[in-house]
N, CA, C and O of each residue as an XYZ file, in Angstrom:
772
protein
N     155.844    -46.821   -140.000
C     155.165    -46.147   -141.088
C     154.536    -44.843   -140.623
O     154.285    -43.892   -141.362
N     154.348    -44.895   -139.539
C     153.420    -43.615   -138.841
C     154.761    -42.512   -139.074
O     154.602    -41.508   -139.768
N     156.098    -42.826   -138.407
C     156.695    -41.660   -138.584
C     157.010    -41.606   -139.899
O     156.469    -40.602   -140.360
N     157.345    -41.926   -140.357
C     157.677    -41.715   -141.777
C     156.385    -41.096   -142.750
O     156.626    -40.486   -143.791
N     154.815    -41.376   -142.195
C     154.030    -40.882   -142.540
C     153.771    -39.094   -142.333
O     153.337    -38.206   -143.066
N     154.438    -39.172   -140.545
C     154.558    -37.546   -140.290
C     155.642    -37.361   -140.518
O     155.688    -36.155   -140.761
N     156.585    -37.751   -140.609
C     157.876    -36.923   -141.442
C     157.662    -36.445   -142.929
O     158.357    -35.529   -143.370
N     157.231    -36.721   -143.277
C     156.834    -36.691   -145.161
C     155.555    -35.941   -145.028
O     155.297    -35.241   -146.008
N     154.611    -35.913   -143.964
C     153.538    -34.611   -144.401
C     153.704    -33.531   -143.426
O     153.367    -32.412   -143.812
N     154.155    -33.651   -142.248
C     154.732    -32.344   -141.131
C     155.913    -32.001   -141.654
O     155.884    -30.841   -142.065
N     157.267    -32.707   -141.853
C     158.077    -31.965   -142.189
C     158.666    -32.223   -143.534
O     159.738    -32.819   -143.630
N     157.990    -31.786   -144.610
C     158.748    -32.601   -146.154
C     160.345    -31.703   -146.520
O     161.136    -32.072   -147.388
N     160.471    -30.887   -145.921
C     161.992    -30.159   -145.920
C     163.210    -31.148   -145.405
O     164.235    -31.313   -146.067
N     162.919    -31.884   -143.938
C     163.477    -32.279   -143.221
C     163.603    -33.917   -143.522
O     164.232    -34.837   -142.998
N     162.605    -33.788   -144.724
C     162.565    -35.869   -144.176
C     163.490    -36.633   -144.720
O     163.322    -37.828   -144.472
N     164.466    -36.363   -145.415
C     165.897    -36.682   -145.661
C     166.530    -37.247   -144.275
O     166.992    -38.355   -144.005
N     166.368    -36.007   -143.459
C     167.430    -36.015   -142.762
C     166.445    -37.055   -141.244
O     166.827    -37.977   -140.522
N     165.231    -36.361   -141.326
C     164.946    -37.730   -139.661
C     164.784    -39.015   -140.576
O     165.063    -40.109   -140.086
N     164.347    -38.923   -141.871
C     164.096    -40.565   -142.247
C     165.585    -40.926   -142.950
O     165.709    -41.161   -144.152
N     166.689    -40.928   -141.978
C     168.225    -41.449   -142.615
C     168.075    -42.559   -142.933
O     166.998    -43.019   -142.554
N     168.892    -43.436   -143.654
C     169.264    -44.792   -143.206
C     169.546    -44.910   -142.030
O     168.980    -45.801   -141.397
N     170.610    -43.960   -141.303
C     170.809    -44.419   -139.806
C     169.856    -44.700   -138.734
O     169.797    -45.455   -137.764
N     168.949    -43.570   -139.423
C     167.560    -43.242   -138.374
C     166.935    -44.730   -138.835
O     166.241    -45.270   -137.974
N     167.037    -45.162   -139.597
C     165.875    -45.926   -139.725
C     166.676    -47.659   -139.315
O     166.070    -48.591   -138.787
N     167.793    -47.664   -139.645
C     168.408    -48.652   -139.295
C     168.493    -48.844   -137.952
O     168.434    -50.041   -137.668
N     168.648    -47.868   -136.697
C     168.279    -47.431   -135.173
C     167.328    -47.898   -135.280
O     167.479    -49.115   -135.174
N     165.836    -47.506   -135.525
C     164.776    -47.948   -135.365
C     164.624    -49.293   -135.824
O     163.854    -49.730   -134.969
N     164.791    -49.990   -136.403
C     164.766    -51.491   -137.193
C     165.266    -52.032   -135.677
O     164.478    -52.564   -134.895
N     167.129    -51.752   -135.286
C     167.462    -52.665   -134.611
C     166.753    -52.376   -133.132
O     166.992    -53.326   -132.386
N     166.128    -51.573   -132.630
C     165.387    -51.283   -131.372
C     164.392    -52.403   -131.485
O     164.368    -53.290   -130.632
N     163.377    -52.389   -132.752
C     162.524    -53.219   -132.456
C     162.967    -55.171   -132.315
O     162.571    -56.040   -131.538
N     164.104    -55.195   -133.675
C     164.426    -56.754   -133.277
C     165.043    -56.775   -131.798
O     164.754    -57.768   -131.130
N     165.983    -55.652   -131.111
C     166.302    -56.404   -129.751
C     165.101    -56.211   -128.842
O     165.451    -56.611   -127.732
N     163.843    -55.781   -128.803
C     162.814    -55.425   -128.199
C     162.451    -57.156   -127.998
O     162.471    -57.818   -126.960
N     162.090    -57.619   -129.528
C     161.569    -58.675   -129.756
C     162.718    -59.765   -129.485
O     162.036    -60.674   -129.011
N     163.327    -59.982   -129.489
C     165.007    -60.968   -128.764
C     164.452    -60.834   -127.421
O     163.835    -61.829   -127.042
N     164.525    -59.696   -126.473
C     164.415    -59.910   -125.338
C     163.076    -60.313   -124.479
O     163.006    -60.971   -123.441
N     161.961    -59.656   -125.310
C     161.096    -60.325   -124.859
C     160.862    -61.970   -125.050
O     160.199    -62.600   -124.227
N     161.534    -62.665   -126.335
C     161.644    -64.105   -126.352
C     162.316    -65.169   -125.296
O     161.986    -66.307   -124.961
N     163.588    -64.164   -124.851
C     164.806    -64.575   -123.649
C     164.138    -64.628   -122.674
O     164.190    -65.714   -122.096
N     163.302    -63.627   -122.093
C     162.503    -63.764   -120.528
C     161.546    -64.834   -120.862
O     161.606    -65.806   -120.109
N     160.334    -64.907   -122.185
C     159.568    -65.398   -122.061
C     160.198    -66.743   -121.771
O     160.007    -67.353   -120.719
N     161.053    -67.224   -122.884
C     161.311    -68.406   -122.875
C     161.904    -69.145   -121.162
O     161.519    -70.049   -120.419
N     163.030    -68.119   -121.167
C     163.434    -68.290   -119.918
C     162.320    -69.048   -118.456
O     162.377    -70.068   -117.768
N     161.796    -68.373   -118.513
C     160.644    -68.042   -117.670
C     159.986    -69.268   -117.502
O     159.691    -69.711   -116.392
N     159.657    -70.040   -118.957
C     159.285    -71.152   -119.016
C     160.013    -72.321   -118.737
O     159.456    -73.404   -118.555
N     160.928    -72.197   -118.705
C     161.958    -73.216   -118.075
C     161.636    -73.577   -117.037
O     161.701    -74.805   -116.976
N     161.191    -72.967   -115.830
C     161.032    -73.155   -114.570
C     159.742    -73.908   -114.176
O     159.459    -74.235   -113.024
N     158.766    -74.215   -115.616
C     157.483    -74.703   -115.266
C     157.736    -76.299   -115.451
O     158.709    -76.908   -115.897
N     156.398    -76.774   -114.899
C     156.540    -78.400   -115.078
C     155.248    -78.925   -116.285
O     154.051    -78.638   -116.270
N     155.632    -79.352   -116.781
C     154.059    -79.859   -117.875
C     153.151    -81.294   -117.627
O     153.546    -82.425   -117.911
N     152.426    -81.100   -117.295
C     151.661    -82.360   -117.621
C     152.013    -83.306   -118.647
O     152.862    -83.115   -119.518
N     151.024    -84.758   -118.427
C     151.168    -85.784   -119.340
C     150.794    -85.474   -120.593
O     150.945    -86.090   -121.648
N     150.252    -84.372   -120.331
C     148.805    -84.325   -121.536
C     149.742    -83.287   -122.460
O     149.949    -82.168   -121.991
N     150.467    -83.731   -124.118
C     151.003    -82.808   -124.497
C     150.288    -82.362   -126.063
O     150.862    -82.154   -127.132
N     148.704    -82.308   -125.697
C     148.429    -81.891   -127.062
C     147.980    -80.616   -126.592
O     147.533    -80.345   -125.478
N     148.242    -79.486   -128.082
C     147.318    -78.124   -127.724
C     146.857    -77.859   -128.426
O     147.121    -77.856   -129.628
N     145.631    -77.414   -127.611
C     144.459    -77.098   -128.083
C     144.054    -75.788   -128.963
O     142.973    -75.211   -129.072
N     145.051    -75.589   -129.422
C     145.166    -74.575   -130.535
C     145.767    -74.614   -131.827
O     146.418    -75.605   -132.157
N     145.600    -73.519   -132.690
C     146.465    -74.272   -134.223
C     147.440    -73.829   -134.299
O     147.855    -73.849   -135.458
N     148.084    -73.399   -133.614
C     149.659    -72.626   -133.553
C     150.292    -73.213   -132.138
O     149.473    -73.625   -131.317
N     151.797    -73.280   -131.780
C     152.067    -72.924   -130.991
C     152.391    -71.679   -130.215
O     153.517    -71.194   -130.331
N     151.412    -71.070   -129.361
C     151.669    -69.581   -128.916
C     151.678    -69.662   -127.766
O     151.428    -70.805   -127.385
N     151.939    -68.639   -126.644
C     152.559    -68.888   -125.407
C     151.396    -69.283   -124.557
O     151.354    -70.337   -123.924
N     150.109    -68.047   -124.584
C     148.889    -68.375   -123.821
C     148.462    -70.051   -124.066
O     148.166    -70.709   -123.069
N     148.445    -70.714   -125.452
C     147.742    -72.168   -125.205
C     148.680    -73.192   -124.321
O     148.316    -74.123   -123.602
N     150.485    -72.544   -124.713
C     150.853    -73.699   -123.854
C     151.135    -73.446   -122.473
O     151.757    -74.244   -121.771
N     150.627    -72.203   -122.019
C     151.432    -72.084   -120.482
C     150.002    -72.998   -119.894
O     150.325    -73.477   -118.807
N     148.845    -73.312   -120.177
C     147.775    -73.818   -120.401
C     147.712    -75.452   -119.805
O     146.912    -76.012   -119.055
N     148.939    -75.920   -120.509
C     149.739    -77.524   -120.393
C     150.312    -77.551   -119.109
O     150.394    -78.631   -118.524
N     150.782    -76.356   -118.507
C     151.359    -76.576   -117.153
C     150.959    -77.002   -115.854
O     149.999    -76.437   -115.329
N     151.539    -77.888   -115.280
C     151.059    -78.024   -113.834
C     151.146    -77.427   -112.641
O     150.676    -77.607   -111.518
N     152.266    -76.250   -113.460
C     152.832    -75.749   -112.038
C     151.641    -74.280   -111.937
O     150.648    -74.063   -112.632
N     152.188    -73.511   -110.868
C     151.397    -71.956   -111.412
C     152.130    -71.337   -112.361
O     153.324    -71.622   -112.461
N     151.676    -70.611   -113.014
C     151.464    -69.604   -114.589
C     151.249    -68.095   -114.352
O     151.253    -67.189   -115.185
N     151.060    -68.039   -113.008
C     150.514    -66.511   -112.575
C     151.681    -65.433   -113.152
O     151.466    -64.257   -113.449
N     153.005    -66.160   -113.234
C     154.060    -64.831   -112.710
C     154.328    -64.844   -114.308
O     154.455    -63.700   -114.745
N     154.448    -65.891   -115.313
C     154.550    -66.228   -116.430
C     153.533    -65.313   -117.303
O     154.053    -64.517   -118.085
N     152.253    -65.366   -117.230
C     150.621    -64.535   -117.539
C     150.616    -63.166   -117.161
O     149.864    -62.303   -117.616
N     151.687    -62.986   -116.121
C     152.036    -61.256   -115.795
C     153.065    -60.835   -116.650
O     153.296    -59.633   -116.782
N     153.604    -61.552   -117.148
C     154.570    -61.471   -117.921
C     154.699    -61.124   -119.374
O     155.523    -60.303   -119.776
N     153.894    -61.748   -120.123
C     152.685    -61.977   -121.006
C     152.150    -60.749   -121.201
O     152.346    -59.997   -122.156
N     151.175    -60.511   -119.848
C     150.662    -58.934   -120.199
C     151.578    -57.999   -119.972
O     151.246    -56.874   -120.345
N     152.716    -58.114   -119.438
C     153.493    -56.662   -118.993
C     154.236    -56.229   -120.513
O     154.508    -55.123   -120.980
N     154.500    -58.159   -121.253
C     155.311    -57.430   -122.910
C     154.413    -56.996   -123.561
O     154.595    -55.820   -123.878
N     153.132    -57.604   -124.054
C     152.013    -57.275   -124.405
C     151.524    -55.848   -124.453
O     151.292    -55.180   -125.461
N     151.436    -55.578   -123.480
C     151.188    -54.281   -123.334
C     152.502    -53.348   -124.024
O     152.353    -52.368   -124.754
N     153.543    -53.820   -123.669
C     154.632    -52.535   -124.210
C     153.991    -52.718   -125.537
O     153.504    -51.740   -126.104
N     153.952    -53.993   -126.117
C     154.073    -54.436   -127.227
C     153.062    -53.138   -128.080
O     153.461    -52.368   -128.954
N     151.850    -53.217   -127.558
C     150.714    -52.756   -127.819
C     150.589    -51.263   -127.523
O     150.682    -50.433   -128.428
N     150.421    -50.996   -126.509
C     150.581    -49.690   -126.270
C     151.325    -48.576   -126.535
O     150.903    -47.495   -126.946
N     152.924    -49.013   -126.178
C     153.606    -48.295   -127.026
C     153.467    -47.722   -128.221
O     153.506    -46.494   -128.295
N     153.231    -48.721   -129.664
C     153.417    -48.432   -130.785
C     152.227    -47.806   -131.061
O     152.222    -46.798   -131.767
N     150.969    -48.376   -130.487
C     149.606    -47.343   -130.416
C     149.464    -45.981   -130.588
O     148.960    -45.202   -131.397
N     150.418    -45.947   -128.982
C     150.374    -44.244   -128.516
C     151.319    -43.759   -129.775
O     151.010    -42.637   -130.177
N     151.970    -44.131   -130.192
C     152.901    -43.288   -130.605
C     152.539    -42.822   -132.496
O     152.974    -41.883   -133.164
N     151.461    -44.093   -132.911
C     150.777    -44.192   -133.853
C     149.855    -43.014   -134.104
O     149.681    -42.247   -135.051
N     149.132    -43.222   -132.429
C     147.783    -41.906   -132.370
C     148.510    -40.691   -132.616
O     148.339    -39.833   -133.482
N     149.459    -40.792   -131.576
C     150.743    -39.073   -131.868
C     150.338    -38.489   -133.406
O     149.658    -37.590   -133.902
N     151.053    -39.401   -133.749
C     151.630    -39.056   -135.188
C     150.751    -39.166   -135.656
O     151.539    -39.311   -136.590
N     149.856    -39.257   -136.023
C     148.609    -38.989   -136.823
C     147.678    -37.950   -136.308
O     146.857    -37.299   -136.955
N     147.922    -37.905   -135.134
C     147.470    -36.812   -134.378
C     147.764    -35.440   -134.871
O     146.914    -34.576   -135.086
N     149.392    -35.288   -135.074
C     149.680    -34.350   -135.522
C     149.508    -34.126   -137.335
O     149.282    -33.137   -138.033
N     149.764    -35.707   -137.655
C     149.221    -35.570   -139.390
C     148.138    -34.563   -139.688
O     148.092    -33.543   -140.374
N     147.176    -35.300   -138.828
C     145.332    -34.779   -139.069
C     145.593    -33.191   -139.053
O     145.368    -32.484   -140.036
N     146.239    -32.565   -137.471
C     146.153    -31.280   -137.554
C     146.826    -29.959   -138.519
O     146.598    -28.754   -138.631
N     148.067    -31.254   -139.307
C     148.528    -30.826   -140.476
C     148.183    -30.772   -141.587
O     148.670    -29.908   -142.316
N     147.136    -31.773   -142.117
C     146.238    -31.764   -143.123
C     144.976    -31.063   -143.129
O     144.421    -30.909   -144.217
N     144.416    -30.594   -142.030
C     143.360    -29.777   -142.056
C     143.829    -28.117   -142.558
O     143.032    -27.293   -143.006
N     145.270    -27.893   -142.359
C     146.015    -26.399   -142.552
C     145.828    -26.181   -143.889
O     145.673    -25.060   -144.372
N     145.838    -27.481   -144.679
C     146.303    -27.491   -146.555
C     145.043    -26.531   -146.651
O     144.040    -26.462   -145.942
N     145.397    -25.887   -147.656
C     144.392    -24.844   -148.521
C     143.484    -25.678   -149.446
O     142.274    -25.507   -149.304
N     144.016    -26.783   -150.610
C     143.618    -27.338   -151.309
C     142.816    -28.412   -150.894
O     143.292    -28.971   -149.906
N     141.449    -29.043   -151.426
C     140.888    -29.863   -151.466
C     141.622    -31.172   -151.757
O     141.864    -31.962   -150.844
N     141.999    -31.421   -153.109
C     143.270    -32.488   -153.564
C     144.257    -32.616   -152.570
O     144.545    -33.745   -152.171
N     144.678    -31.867   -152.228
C     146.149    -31.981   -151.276
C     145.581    -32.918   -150.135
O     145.779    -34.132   -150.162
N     144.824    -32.259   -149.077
C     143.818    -32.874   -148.427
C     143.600    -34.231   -148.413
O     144.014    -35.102   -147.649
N     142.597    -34.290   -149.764
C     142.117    -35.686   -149.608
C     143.440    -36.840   -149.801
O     143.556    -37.904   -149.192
N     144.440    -36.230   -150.911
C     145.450    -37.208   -150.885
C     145.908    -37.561   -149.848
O     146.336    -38.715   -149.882
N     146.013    -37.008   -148.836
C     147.291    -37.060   -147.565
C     146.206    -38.096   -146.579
O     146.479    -38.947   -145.732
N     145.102    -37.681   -147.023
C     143.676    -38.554   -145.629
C     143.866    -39.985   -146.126
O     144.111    -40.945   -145.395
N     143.724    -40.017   -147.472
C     143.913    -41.347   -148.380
C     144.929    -42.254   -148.178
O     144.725    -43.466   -148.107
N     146.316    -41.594   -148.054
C     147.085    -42.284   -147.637
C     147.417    -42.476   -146.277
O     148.309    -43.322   -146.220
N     147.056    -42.018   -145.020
C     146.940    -42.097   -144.169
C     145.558    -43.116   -143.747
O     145.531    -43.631   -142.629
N     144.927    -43.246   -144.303
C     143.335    -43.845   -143.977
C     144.092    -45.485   -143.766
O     144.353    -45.865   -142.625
N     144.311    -46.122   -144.639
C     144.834    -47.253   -145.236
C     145.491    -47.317   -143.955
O     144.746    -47.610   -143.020
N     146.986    -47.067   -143.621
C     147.751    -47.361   -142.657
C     147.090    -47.439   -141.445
O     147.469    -48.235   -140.586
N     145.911    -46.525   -141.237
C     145.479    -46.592   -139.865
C     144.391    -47.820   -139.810
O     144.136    -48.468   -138.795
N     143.937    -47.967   -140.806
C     142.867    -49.314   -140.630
C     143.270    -50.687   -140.903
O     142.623    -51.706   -140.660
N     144.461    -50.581   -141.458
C     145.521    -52.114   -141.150
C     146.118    -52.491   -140.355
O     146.294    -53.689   -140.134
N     146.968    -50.815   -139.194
C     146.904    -50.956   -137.722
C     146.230    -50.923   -137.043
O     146.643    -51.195   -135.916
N     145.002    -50.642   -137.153
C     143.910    -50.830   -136.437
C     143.542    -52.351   -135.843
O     143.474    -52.834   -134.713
N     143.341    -52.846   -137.191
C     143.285    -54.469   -137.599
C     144.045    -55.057   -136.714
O     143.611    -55.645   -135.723
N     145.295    -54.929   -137.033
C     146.754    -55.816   -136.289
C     146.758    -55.497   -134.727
O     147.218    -56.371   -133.992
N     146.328    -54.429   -134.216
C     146.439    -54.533   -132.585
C     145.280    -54.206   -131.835
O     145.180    -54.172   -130.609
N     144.383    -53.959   -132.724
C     143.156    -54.610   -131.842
C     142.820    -55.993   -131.623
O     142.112    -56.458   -130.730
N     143.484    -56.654   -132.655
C     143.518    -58.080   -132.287
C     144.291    -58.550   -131.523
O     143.798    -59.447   -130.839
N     145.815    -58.225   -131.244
C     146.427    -58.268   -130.779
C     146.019    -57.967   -129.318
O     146.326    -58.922   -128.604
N     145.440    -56.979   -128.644
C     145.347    -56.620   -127.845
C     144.277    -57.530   -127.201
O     144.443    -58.032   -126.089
N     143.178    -57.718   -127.947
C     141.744    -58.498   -127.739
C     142.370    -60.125   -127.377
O     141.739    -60.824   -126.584
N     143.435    -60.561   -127.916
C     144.335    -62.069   -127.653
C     145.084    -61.692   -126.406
O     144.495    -62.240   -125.474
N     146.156    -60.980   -125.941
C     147.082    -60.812   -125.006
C     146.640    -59.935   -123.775
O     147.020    -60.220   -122.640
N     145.921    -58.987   -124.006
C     145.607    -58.142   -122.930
C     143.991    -58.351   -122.054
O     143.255    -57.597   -121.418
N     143.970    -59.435   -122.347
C     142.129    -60.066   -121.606
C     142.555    -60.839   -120.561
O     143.749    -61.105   -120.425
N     141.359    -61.394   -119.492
C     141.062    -62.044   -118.268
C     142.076    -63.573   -118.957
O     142.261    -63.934   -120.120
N     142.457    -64.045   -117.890
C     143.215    -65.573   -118.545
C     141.671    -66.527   -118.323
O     141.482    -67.618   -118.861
N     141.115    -66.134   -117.816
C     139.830    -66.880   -118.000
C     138.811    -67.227   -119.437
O     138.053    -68.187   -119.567
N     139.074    -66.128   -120.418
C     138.361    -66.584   -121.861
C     138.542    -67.909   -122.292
O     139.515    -68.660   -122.226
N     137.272    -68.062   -122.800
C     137.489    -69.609   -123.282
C     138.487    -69.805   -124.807
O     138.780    -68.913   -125.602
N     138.844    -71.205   -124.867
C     139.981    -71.255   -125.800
C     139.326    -71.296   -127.172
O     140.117    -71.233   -128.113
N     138.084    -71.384   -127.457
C     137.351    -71.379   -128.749
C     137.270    -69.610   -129.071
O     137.047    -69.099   -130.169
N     137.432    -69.152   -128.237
C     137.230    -67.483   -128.103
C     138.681    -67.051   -129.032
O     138.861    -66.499   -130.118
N     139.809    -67.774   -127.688
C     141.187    -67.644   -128.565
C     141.504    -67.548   -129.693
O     142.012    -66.674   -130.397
N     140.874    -69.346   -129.917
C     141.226    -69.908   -131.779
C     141.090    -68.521   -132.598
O     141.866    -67.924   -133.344
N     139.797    -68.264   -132.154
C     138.977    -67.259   -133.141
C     139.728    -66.028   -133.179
O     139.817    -65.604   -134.331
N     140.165    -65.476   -132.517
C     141.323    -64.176   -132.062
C     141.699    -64.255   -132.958
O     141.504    -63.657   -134.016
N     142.740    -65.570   -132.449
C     144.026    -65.467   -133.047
C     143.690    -65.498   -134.828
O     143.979    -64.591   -135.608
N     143.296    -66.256   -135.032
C     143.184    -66.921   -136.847
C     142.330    -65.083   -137.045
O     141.981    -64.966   -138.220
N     142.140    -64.386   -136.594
C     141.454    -62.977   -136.810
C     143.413    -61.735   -137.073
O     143.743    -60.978   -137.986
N     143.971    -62.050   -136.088
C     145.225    -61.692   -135.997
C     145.912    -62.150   -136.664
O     146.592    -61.186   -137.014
N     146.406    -63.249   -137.312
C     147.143    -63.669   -137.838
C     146.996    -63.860   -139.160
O     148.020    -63.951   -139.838
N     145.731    -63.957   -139.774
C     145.373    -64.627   -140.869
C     144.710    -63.561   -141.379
O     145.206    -63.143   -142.425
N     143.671    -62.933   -140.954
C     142.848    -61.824   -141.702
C     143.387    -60.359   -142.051
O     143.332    -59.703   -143.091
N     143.833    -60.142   -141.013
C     144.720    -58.767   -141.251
C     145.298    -58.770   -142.494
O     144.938    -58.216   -143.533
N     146.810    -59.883   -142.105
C     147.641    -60.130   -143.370
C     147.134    -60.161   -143.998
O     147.377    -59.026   -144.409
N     146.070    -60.713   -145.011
C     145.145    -60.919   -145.918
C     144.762    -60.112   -146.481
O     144.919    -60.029   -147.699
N     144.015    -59.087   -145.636
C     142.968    -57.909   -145.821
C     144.055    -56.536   -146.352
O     143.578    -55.587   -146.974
N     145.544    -56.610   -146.001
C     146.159    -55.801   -146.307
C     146.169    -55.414   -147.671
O     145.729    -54.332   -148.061
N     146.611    -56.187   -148.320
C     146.307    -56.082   -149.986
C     145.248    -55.316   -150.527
O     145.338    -54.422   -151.368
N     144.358    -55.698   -150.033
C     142.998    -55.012   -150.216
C     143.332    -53.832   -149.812
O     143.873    -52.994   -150.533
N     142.926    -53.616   -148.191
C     142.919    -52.118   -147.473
C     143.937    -51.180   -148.451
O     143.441    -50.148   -148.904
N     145.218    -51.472   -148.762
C     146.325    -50.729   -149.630
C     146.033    -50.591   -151.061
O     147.030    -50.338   -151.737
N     145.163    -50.669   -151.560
C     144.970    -51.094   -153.186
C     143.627    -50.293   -153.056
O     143.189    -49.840   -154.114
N     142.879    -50.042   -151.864
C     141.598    -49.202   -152.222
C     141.958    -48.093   -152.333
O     141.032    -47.368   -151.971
N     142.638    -47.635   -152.577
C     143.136    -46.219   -152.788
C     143.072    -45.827   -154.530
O     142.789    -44.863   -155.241
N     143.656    -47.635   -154.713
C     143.702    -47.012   -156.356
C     142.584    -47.014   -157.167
O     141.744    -47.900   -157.015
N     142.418    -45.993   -158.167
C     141.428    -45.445   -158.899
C     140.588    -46.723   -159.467
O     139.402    -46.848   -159.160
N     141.396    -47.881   -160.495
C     140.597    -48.764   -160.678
C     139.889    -49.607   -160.078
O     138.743    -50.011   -160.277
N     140.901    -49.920   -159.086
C     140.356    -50.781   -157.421
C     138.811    -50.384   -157.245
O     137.895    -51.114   -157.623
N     138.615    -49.001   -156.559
C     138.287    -48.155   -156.268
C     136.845    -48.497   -157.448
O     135.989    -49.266   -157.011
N     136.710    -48.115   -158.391
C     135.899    -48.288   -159.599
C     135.491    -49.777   -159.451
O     134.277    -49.943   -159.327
N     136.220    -50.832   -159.440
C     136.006    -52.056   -159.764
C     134.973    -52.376   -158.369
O     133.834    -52.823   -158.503
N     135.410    -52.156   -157.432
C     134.814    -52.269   -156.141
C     133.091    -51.591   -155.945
O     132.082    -52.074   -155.432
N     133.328    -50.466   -156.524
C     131.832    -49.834   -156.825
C     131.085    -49.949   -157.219
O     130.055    -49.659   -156.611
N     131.018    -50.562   -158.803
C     130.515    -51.616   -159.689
C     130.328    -52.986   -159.158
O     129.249    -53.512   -159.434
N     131.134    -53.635   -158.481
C     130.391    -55.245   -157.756
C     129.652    -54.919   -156.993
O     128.594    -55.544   -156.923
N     129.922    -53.707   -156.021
C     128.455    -53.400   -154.984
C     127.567    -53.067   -155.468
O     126.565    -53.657   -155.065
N     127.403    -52.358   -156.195
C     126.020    -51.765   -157.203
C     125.375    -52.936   -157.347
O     124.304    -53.131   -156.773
N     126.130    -54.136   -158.376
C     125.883    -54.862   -159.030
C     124.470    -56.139   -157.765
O     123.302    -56.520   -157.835
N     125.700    -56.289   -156.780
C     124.999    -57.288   -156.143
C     124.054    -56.651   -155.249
O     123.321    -57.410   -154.614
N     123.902    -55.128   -155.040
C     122.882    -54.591   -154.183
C     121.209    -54.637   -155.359
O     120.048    -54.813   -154.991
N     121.727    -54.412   -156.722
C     120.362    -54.558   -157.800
C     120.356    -55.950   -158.307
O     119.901    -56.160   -159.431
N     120.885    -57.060   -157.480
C     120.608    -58.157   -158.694
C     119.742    -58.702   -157.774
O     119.091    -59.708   -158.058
């Protein structure tokens, strides 16, 4: 969404042509084999461990950090592993997020018009505080000490997984005028009652 956000306000002449189907179908299949291969090592990887008797986890999902957790063997090279996708995972799309908005911002400050302006911040605002949402959590779950406690986790995760998604609707809909109105009026309301 970020490029397609700076393709459509840096270059609106051009965005036919970088936002193709091809272009975008390239980009689609980069990220599913990204995500294939990081499943192949992870999984892989886990093959080689041994598990304890003990096969309950202590979490509400199955995710990789609670069960490498179950293992008896060491986890060290598995937990480097973890953070090394993690991080692409994270960082990558980050940096490349900040980029492009980077250059948005310095393109929207050029507009002459007030309206023009605020529209382009508006729609940009939204995207950045739903990615915000999604990989700061992300990051706060995968990229920490393996030492946090697992009540810390739960809480992460059900923050990552559950609230974001959730909150999206919202975050995308405050833009619109009635939203927007309706939202102003319940705060009023419950700040004087």
């Amino acid at each position: 969404m970020a490029y397609d956000r700076y393709a459509a306000i840096c270059k609106p002449l051009l965005y036919h042509v970088t936002m193709s189907h091809q272009g975008c179908l390239l980009m689609t299949v980069g990220v599913y084999m990204m995500g294939f291969l990081e499943a192949i090592v992870l999984t892989g990887s886990m093959l080689n461990l041994t598990f304890c008797d003990g096969n309950i986890l202590n979490h509400y999902f199955c995710d990789i950090l609670p069960l490498l957790k179950l293992s008896c063997t060491s986890i060290t090279i598995n937990e480097l592993e973890v953070f090394i996708f993690a991080g692409i995972n994270v960082i990558i799309p980050s940096l490349t997020i900040f980029i492009s908005y980077t250059l948005i911002l310095s393109n929207i400050l050029s507009i002459h018009s007030a309206e023009g302006r605020s529209k382009a911040f508006s729609t940009c605002a939204s995207h950045v505080t739903a990615v915000s949402l999604f990989f700061g959590a992300a990051a706060f779950i995968y990229l920490k000490p393996p030492s946090a406690s697992v009540n810390e986790d739960k809480v992460s995760t059900i923050f990552y997984t559950i609230m974001g998604p959730m909150l999206n609707p919202f975050i995308y809909s405050i833009r619109n005028k009635d939203v927007h109105l309706a939202l102003r009026k319940t705060l009023m309301k419950w700040i004087f009652t």
